[in-house]
N, C-alpha and C positions, 0 to 999 in steps of 0.2 A: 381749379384743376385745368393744366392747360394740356390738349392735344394736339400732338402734331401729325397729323395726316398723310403728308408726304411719304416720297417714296424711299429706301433705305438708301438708295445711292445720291441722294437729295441731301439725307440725314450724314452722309458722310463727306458731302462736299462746304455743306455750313456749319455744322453742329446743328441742336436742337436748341429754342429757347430754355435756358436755363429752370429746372425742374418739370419741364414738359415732359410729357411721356407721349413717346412716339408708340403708334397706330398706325400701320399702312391702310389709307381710307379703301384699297380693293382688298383687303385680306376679308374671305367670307365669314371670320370669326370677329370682324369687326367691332360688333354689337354684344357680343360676348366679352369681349374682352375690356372695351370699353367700363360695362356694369362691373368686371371684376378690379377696378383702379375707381371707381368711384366712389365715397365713401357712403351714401346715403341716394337716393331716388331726387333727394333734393340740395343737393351739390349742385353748383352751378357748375358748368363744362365749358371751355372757350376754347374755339379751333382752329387753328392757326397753318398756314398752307405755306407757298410759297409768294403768290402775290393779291390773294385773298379770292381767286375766282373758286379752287376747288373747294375751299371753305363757305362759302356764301352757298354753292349747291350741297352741300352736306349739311349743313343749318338747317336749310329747310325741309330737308328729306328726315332729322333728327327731331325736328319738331311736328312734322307729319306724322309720326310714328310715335306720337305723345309722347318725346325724349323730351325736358325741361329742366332748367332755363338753359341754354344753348347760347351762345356768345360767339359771334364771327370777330374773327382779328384781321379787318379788311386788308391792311398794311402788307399781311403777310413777311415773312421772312424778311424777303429782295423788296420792296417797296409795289406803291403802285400807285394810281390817280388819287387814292386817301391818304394816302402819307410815305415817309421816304422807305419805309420799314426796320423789323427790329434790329436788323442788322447796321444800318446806317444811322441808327439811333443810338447806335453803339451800349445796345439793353442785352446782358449776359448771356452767354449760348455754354455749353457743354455738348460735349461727345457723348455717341452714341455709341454703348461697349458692345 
């Protein structure tokens, strides 16, 4: 399960990674919402930002909070110092309806 984090005007300037479900990481239903796309307690979750900073602090704010296994996708979206990202990796995106 992969989440995207970002912000809706984010989600409509790149698309989302392809079968991602977009989460706005400040919506305070966040964690609600999150457990209701999850299938089990023990699904893995990978969170994917736009160049891996706001993912790496929700990682570990999701693991503080005994959320697990939590997967950062450091690349994010745009790239970043871990890799070029999804986008320029040319790895499938979709619209956000």
């Amino acid at each position: 399960l992969i989440i995207d984090i970002r912000r809706p005007d984010e989600w409509a300037k790149t698309g989302i990674a392809e079968y991602a479900v977009p989460i706005d990481m400040r919506n305070d239903a966040f964690l609600v919402r999150l457990a209701a796309v999850r299938a089990s307690d023990s699904q893995p979750v990978a969170v994917i930002c736009a160049r891996g900073v706001r993912s790496a602090r929700l990682t570990r704010r999701l693991e503080a909070a005994g959320i697990a296994p939590i997967v950062d996708i450091p690349e994010g979206m745009l790239g970043s110092p871990s890799g070029p990202g999804w986008l320029k990796r040319g790895l499938p995106v979709s619209q956000v309806n």
